[in-house]
ROGU-595110 format. One record per atom (N, C-alpha, C, O): residue number from 1; atom name; residue in one letter; z, x, y. Coordinates in pm, 1 decimal, decimal comma, padded with zeros to 6 digits. Each point is the difference from the previous one (the first is absolute). Layout:
n->NUM; atom->CA; res->A; up->Z; east->X; north->Y
...
This chain:
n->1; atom->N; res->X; up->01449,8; east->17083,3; north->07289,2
n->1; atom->CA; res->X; up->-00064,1; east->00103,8; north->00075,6
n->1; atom->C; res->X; up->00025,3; east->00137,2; north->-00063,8
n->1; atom->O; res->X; up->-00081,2; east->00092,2; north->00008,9
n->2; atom->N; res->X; up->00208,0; east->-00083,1; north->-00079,0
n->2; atom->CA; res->X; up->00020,1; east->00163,4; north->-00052,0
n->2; atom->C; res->X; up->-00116,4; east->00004,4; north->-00145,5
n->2; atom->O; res->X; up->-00048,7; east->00103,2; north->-00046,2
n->3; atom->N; res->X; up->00034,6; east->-00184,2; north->00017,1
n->3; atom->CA; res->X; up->-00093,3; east->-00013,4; north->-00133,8
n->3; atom->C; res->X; up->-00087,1; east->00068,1; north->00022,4
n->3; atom->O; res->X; up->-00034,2; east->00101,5; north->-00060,6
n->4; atom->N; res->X; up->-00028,6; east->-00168,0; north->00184,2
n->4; atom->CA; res->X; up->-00123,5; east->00028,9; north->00031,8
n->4; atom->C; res->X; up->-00010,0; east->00133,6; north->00047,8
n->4; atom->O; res->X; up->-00111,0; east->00049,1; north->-00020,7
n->5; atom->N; res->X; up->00196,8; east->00028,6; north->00081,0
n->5; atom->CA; res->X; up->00000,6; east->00123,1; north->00026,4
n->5; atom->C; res->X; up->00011,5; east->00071,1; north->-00109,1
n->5; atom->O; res->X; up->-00084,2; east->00089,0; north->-00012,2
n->6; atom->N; res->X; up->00162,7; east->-00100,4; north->-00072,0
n->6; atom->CA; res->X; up->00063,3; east->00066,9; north->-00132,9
n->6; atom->C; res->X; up->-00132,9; east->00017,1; north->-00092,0
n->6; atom->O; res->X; up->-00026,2; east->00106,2; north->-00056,5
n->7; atom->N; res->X; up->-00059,4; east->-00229,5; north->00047,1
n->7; atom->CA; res->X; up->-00154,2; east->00000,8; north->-00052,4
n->7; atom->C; res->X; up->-00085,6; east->00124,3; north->00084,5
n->7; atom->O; res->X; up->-00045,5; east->00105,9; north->-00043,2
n->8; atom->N; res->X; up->00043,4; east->-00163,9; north->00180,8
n->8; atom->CA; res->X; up->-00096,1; east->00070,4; north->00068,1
n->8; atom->C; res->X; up->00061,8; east->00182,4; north->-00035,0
n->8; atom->O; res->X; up->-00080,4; east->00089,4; north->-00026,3
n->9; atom->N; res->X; up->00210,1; east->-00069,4; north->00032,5
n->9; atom->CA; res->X; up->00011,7; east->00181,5; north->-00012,5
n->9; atom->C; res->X; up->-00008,2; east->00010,8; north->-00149,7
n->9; atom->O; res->X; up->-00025,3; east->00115,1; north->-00035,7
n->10; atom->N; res->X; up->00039,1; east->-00200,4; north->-00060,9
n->10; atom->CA; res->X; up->-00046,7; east->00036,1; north->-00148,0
n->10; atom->C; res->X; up->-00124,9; east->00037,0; north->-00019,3
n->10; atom->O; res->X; up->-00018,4; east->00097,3; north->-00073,2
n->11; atom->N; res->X; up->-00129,0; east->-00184,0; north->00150,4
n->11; atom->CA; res->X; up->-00126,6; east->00020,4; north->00004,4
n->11; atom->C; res->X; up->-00015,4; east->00169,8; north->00072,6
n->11; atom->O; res->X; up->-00070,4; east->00083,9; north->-00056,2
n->12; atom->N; res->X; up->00129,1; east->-00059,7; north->00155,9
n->12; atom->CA; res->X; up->00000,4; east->00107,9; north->00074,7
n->12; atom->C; res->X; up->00000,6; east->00108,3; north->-00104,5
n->12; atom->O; res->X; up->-00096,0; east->00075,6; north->-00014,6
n->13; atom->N; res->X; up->00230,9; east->-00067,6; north->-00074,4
n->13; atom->CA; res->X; up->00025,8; east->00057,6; north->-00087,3
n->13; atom->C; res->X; up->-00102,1; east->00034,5; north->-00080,8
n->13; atom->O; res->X; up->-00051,2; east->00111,9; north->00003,3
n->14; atom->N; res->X; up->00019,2; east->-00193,2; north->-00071,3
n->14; atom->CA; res->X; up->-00092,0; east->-00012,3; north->-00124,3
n->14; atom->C; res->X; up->-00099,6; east->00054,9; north->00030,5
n->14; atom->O; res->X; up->-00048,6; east->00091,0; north->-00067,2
n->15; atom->N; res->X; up->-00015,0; east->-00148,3; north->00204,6
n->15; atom->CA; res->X; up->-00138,5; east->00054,4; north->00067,8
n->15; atom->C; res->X; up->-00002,1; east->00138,8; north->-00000,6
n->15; atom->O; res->X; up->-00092,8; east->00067,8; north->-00044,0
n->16; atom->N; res->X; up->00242,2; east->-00006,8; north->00115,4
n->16; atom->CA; res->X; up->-00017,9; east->00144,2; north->00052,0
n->16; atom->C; res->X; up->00019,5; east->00067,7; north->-00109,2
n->16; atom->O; res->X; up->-00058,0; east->00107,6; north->00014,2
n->17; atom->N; res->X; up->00132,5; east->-00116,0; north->-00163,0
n->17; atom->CA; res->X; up->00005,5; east->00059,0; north->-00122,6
n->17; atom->C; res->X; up->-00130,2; east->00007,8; north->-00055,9
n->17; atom->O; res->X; up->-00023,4; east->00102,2; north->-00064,4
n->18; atom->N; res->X; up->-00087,6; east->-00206,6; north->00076,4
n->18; atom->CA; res->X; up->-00141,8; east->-00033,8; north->-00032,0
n->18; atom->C; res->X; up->-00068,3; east->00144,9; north->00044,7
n->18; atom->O; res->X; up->-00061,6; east->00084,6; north->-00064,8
n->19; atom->N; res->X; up->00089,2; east->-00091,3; north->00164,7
n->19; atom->CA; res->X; up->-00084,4; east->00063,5; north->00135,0
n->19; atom->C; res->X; up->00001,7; east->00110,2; north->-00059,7
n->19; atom->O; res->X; up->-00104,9; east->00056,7; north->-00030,7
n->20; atom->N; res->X; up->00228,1; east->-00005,6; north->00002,8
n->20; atom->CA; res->X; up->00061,0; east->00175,4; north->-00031,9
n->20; atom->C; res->X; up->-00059,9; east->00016,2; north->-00118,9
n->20; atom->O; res->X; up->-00072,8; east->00099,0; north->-00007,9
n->21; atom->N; res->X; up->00083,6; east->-00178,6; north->-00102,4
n->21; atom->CA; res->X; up->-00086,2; east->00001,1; north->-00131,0
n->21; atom->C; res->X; up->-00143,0; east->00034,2; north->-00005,6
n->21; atom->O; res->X; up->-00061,9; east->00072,8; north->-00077,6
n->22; atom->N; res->X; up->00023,8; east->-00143,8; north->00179,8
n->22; atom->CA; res->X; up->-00129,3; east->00008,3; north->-00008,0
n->22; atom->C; res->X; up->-00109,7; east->00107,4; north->00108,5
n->22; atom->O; res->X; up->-00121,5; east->00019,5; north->00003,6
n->23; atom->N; res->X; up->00218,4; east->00022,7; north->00061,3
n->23; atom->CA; res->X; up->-00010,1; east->00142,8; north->00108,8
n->23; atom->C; res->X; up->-00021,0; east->00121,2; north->-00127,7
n->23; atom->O; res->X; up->-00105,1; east->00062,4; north->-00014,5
n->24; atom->N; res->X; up->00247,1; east->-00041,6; north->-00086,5
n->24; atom->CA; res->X; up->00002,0; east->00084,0; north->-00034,1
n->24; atom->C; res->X; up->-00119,4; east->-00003,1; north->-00178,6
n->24; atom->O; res->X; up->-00069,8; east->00098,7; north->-00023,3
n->25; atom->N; res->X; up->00069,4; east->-00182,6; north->-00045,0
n->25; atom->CA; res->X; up->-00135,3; east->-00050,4; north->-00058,7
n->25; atom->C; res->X; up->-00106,4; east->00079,7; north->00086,0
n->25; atom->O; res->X; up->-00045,4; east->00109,8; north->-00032,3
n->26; atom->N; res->X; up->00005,2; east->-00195,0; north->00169,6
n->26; atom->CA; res->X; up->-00142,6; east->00042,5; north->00064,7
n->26; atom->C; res->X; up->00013,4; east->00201,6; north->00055,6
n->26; atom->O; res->X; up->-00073,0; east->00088,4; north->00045,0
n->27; atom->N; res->X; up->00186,4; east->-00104,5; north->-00079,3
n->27; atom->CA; res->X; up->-00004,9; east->00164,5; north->00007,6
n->27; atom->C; res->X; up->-00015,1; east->00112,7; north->-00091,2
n->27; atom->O; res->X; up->-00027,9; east->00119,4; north->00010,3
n->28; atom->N; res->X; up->00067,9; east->-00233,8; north->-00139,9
n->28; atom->CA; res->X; up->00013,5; east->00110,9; north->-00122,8
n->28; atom->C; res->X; up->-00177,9; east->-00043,4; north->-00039,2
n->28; atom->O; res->X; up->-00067,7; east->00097,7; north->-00032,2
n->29; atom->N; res->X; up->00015,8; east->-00194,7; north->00033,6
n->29; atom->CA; res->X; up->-00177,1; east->-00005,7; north->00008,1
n->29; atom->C; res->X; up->-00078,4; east->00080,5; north->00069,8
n->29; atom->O; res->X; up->-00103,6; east->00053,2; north->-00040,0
n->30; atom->N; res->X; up->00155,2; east->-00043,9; north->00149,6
n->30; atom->CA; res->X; up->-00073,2; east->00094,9; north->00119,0
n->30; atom->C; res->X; up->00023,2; east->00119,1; north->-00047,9
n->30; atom->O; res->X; up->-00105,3; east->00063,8; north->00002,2
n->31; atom->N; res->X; up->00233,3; east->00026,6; north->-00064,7
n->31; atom->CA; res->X; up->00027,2; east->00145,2; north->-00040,4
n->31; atom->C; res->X; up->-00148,4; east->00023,2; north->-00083,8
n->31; atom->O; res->X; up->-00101,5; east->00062,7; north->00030,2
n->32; atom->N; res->X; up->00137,2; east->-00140,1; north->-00144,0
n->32; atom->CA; res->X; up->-00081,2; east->00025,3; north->-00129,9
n->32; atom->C; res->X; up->-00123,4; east->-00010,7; north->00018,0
n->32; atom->O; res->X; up->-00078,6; east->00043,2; north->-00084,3
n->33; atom->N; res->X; up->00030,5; east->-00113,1; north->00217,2
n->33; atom->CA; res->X; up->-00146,0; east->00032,3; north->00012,6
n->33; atom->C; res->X; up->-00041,1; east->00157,1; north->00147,0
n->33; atom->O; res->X; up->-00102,2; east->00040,2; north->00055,6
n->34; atom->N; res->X; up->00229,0; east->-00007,9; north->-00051,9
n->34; atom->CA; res->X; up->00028,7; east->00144,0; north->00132,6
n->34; atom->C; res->X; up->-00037,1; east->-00070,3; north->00141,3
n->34; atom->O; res->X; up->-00071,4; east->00045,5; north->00089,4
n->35; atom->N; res->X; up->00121,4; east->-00135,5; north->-00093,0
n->35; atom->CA; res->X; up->00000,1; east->-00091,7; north->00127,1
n->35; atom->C; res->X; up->00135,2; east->00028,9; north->00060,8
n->35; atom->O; res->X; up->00079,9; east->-00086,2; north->-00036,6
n->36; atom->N; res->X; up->-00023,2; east->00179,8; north->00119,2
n->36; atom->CA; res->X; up->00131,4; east->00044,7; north->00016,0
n->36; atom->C; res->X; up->-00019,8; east->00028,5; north->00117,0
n->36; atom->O; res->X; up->-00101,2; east->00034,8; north->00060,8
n->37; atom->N; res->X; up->00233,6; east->-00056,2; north->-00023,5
n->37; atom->CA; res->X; up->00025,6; east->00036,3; north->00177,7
n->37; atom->C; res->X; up->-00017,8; east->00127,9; north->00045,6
n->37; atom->O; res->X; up->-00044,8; east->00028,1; north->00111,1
n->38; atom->N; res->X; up->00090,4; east->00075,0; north->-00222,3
n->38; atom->CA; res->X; up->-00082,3; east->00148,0; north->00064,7
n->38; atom->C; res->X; up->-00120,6; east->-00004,9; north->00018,4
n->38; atom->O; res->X; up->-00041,8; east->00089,0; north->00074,1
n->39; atom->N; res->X; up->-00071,3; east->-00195,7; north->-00133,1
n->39; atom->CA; res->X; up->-00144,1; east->00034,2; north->00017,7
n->39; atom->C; res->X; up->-00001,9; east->-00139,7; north->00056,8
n->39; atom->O; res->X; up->-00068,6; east->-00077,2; north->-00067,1
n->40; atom->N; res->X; up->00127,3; east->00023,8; north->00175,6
n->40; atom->CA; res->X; up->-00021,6; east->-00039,3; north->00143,3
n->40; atom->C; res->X; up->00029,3; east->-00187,3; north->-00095,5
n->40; atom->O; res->X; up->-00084,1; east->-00077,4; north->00045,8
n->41; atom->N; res->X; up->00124,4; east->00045,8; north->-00093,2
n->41; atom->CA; res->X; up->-00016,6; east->-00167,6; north->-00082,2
n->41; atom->C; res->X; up->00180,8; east->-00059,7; north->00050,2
n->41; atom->O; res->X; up->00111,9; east->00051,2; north->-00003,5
n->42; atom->N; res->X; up->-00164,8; east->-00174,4; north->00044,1
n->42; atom->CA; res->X; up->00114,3; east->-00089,3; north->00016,1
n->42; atom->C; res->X; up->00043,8; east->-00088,0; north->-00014,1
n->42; atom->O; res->X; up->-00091,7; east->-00067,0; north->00047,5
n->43; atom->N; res->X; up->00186,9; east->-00028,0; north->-00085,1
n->43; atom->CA; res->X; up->-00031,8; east->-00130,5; north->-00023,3
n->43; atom->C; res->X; up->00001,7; east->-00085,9; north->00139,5
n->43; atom->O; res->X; up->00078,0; east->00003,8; north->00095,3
n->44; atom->N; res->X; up->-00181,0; east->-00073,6; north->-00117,9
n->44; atom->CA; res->X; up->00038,9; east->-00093,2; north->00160,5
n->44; atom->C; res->X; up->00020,3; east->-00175,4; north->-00083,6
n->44; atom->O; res->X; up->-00036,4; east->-00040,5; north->-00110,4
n->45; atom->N; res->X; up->00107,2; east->-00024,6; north->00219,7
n->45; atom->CA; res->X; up->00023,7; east->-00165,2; north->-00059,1
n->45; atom->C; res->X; up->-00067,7; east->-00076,0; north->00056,7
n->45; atom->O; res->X; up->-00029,6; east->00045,5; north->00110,5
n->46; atom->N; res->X; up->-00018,5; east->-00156,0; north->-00131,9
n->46; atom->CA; res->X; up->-00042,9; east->-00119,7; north->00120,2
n->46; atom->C; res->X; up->00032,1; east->-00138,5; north->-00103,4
n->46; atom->O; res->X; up->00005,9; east->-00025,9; north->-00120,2
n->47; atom->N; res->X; up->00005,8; east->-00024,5; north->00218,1
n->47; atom->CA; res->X; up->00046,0; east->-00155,3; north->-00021,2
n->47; atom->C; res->X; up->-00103,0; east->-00082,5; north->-00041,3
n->47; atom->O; res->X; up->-00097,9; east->00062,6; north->00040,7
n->48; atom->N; res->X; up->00052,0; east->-00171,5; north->-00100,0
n->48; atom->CA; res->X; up->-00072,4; east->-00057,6; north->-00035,3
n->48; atom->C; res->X; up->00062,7; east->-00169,5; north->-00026,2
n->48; atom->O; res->X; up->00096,4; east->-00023,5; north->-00072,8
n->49; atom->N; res->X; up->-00176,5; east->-00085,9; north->00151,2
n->49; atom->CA; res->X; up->00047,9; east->-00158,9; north->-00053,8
n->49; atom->C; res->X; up->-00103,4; east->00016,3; north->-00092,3
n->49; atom->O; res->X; up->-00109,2; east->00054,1; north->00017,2
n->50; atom->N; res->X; up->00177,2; east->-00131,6; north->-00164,4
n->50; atom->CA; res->X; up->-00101,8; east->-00085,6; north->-00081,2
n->50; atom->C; res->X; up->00049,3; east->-00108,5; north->-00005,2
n->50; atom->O; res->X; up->00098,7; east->-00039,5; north->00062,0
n->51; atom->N; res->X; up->-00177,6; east->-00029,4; north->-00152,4
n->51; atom->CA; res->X; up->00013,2; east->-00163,1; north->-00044,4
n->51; atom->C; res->X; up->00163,4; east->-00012,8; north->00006,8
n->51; atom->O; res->X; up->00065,8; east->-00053,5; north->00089,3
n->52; atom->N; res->X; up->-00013,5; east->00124,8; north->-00221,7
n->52; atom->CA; res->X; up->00126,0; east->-00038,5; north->-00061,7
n->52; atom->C; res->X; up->00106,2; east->00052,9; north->00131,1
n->52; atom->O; res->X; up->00092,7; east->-00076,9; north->00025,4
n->53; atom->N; res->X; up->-00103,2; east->00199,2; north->00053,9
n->53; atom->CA; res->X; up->00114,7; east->00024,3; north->00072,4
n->53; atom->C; res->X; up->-00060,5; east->00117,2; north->00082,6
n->53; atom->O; res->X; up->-00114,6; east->-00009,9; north->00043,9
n->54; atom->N; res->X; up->00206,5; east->00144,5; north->-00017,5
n->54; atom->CA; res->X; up->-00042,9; east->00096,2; north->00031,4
n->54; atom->C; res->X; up->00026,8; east->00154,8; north->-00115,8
n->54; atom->O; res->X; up->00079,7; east->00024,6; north->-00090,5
n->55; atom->N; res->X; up->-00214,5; east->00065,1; north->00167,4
n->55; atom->CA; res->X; up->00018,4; east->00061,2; north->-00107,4
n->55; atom->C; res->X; up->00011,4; east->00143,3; north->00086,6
n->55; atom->O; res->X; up->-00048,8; east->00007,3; north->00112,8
n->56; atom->N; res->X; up->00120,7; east->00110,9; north->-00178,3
n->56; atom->CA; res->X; up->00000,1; east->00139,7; north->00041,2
n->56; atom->C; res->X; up->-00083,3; east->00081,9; north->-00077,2
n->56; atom->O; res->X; up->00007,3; east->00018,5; north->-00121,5
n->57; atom->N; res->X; up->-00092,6; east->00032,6; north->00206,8
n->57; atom->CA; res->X; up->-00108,4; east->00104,7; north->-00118,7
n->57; atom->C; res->X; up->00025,8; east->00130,9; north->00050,5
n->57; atom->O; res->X; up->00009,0; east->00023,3; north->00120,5
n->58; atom->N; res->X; up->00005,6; east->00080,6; north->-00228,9
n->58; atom->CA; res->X; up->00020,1; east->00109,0; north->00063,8
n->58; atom->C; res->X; up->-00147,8; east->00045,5; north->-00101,5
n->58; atom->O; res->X; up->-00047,9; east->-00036,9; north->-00107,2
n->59; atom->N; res->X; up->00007,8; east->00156,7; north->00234,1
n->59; atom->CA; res->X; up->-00131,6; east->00093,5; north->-00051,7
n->59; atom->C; res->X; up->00021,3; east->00153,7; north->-00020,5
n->59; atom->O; res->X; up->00093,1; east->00060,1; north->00053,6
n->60; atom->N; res->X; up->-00150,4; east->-00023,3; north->-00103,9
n->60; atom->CA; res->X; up->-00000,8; east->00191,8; north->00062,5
n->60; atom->C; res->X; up->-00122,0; east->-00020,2; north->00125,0
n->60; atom->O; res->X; up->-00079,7; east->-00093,8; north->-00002,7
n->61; atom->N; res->X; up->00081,5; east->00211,1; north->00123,4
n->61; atom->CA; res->X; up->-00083,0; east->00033,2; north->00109,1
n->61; atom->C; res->X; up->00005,4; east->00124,9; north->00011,1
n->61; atom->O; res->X; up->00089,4; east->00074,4; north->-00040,4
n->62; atom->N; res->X; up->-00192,6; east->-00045,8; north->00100,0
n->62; atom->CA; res->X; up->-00030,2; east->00181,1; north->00017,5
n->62; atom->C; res->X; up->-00081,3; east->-00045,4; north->00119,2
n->62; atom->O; res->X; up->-00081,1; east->-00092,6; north->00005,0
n->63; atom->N; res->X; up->00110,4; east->00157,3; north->00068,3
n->63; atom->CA; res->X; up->-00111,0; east->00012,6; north->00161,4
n->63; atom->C; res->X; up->-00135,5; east->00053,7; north->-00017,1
n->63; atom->O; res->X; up->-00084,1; east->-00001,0; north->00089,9
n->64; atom->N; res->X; up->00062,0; east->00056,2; north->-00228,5
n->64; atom->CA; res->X; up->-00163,4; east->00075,2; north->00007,1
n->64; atom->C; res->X; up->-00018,1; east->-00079,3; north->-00138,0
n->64; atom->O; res->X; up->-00092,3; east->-00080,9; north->00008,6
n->65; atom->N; res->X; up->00156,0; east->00082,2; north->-00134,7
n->65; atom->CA; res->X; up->-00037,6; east->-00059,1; north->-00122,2
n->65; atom->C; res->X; up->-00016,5; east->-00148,4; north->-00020,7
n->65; atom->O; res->X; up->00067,2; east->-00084,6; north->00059,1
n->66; atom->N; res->X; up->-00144,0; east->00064,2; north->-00130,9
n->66; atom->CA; res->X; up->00008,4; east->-00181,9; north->-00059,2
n->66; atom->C; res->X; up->00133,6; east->-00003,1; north->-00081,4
n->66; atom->O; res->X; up->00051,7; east->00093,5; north->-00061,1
n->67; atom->N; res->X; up->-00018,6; east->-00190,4; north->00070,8
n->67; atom->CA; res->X; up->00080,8; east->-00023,5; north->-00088,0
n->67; atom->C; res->X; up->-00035,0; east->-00081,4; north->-00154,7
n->67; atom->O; res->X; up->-00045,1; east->-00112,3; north->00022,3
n->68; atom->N; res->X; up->00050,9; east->00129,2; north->-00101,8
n->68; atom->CA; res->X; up->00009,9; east->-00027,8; north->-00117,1
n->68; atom->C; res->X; up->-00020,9; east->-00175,9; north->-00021,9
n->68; atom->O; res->X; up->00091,7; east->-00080,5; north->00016,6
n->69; atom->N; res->X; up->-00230,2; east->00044,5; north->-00056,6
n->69; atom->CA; res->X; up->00022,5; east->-00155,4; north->-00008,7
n->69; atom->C; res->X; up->00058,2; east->-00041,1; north->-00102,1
n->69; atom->O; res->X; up->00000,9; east->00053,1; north->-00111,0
n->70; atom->N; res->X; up->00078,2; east->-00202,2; north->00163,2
n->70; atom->CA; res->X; up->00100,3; east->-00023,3; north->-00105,5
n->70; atom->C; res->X; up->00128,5; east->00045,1; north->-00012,9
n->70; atom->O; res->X; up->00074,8; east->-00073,0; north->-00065,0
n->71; atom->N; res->X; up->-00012,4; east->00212,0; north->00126,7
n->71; atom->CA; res->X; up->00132,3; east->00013,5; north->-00000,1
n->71; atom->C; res->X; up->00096,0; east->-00055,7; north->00073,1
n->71; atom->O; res->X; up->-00033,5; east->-00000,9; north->00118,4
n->72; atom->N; res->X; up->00148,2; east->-00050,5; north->-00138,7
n->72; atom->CA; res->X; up->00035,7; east->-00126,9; north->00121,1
n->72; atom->C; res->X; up->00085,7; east->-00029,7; north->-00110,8
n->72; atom->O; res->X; up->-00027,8; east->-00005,6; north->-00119,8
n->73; atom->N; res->X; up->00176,2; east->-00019,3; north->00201,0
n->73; atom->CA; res->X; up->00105,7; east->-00075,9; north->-00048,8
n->73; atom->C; res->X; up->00009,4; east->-00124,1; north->00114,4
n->73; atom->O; res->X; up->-00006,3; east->-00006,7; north->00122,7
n->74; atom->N; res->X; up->00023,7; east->-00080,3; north->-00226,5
n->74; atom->CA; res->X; up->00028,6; east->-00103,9; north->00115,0
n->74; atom->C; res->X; up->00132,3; east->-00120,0; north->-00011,4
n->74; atom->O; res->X; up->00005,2; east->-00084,7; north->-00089,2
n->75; atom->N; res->X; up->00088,0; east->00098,5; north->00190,2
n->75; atom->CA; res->X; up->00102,1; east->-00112,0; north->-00035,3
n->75; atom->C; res->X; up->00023,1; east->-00118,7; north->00082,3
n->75; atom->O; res->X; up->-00005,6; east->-00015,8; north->00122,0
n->76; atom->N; res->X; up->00032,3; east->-00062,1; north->-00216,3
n->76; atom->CA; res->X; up->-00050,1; east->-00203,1; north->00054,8
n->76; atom->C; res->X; up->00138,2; east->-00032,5; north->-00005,5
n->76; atom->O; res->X; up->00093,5; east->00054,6; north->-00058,5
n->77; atom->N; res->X; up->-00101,4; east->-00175,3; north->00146,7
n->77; atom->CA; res->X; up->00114,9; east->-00077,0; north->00063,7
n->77; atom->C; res->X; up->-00094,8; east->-00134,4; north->-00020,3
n->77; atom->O; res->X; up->-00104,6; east->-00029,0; north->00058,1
n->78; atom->N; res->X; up->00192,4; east->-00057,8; north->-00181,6
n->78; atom->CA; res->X; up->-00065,6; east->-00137,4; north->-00034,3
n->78; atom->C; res->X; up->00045,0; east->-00036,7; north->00173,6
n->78; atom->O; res->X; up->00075,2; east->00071,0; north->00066,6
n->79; atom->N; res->X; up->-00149,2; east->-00212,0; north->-00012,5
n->79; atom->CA; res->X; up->00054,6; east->-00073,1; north->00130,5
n->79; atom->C; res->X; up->00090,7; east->-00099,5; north->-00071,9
n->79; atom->O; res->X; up->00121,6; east->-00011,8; north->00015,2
n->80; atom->N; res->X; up->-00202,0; east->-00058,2; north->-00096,4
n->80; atom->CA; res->X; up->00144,7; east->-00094,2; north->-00032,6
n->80; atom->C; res->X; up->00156,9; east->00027,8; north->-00055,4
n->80; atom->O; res->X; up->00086,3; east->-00086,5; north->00014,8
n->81; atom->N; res->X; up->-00067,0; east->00173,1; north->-00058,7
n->81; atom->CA; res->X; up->00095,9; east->00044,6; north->-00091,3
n->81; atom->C; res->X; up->00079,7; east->00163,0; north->00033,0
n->81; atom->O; res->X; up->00116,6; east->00037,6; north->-00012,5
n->82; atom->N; res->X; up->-00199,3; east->00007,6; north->00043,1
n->82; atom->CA; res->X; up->00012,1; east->00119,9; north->00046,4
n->82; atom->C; res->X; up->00027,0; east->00140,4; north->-00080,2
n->82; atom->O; res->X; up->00039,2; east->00110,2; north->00038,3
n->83; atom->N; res->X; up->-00073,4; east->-00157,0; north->-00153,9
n->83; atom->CA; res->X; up->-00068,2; east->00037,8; north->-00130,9
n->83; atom->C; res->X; up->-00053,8; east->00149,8; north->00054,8
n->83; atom->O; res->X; up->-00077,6; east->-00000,2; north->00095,6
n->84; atom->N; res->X; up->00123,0; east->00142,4; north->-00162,5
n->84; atom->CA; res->X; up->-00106,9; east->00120,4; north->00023,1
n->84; atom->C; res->X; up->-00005,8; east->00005,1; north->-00107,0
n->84; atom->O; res->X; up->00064,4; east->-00044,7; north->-00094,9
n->85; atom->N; res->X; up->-00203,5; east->00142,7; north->00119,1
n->85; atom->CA; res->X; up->-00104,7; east->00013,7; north->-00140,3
n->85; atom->C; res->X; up->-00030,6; east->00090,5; north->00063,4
n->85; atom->O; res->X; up->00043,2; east->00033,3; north->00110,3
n->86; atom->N; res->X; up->-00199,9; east->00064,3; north->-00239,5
n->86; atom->CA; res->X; up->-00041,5; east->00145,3; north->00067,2
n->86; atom->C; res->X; up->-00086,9; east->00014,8; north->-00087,8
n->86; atom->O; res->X; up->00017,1; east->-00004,5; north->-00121,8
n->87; atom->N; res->X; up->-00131,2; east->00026,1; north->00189,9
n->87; atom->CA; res->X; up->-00103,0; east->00091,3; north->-00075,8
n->87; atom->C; res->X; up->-00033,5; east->00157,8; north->-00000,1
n->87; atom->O; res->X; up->-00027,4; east->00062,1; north->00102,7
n->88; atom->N; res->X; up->00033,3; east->-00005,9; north->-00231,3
n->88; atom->CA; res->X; up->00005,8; east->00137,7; north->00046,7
n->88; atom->C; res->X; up->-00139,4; east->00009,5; north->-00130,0
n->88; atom->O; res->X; up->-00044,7; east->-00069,6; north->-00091,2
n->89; atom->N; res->X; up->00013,1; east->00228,3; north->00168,6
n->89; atom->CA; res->X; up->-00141,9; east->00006,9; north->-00100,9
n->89; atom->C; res->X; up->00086,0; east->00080,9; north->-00147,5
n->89; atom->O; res->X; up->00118,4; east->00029,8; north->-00016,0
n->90; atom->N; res->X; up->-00236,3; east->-00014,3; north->-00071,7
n->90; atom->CA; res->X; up->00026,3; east->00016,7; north->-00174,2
n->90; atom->C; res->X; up->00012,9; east->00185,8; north->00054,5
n->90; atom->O; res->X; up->-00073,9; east->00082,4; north->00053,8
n->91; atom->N; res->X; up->00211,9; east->-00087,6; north->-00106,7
n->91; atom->CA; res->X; up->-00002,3; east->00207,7; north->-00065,8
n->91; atom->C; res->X; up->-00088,8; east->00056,5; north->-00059,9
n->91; atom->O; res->X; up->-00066,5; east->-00042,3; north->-00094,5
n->92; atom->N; res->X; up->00060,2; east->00167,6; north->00161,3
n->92; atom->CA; res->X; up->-00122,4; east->00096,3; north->-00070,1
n->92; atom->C; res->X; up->00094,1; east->00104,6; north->-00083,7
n->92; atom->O; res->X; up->-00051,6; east->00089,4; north->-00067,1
């Protein structure tokens, strides 16, 4: 039973180090295009199931602007294994 906990707060780990990586990535994308919190931009998260597991996507949002198609970090949690992974978009 401690295994299994000791696994489950390693995934936690990994996930929430993922998370922070890829927050601050989707922030340094958003600067360089003047997508910034003084001119109203935020990141918001939502959860997503796919096939392989679950996934965290973070976006930029603005209450009056579109947001930018295609910008999006996103971090995965394999189901079997518990495996994270991350897609982040290409540097400008």
């Amino acid at each position: 039973m401690a295994d299994r906990y000791d696994r489950t707060g390693h995934i936690a780990l990994a996930f929430s180090e993922r998370r922070d990586l890829a927050r601050a990535h989707l922030l340094r994308e958003m600067a360089a295009q003047g997508l910034t919190e003084r001119n109203g931009w935020k990141v918001v998260e939502s959860v997503r199931q796919a096939a392989s597991g679950t996934e965290l996507v973070l976006r930029p949002l603005h209450l009056h602007d579109d947001s930018p198609a295609g910008l999006e970090c996103v971090v995965k949690v394999r189901e079997a294994d518990g495996a994270i992974d991350h897609d982040y978009p290409a540097a400008h």
